[in-house]
C-alpha positions in Angstrom: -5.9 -12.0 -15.2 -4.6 -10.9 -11.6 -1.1 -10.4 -11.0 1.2 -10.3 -8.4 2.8 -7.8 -6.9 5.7 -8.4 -4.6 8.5 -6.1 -2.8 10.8 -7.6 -1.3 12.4 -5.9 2.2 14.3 -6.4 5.1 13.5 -6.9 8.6 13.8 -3.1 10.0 14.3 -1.1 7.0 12.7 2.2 5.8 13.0 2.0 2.9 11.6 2.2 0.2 9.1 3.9 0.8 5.1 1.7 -1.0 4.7 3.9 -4.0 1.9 3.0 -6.5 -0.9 4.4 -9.0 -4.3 3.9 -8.0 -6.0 2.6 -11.0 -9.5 0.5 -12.0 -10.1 -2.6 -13.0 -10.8 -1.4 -16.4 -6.9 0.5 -15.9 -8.2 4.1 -15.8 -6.4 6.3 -13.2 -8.3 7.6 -10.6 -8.7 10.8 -9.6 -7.8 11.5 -5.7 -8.8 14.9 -5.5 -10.0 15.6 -2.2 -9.3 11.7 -1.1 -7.9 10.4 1.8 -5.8 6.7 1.3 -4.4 4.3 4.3 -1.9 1.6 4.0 -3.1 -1.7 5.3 -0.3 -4.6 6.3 -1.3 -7.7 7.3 0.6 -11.3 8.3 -1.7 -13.8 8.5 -5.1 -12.3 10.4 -3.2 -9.8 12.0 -3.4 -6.0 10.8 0.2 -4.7 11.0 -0.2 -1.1 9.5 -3.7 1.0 9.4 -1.6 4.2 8.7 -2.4 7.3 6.4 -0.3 7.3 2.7 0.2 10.7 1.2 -1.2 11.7 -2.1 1.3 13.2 -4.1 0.6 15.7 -6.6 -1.4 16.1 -8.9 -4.3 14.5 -7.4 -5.4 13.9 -10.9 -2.8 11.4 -11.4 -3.5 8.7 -9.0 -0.4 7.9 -7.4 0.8 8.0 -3.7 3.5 6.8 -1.3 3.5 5.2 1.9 6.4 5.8 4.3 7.5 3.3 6.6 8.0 4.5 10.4 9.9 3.0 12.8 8.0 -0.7 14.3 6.4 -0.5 10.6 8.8 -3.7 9.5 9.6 -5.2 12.5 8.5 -8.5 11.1 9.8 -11.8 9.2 7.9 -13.3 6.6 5.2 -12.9 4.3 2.8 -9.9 4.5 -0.1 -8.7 2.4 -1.0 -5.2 1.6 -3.3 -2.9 -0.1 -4.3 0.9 -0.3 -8.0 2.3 0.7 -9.1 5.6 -0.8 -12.3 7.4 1.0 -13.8 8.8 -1.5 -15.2 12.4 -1.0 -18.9 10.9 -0.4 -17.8 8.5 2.2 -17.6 5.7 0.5 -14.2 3.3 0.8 -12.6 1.6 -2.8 -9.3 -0.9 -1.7 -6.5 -1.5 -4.5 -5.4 -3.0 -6.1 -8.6 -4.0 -7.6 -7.3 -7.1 -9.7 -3.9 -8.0 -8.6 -2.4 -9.2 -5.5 -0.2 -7.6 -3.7 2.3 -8.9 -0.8 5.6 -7.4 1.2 8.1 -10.1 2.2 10.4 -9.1 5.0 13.3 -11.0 5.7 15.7 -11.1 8.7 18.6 -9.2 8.8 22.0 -10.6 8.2 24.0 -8.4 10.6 
């Protein structure tokens, strides 16, 4: 069954900063030992964020943040987002694997 994930932000803020655990379908962890991960944003068809997210340590554990950087969340409105870990042979693996995940941003009040 796919979920949904949703964080809810406003326009301009930074933060919080995307933190998640990179797991399977089947829910295992996976190990990002000698990985390299990238945020991706999107609204609509256009990519918003291709940036670098730091593994945090242990490796062993999966999990890693993404923090925002100034133009990151200049936006209104609905965006989707994932995490893609390069594996050590090369070879790309996007999460989440079964759920959806999606940023809303909206505008400030002041």
């Amino acid at each position: 069954m796919t979920e949904l994930i949703v964080v809810e932000m406003v326009r301009n803020d930074l933060n919080p900063s995307i933190e998640a655990t990179l797991t399977r379908k089947d829910g295992s962890i996976v190990d990002l030992t000698g990985c390299t991960v990238k945020f991706h944003m999107k609204k609509g068809e256009t990519l918003l964020v291709n940036k670098p997210a730091t593994i945090l340590t242990p490796p062993t554990d999966g999990k890693v943040r993404f923090d925002w950087t100034s133009g990151d969340t200049d936006i209104v409105g609905l965006c989707k987002a994932e995490f893609e870990i390069t594996f050590t042979d090369g070879k790309p693996f996007t999460f989440p694997a079964k759920d959806e995940f999606y940023i809303i941003f909206r505008e400030e009040l002041g």
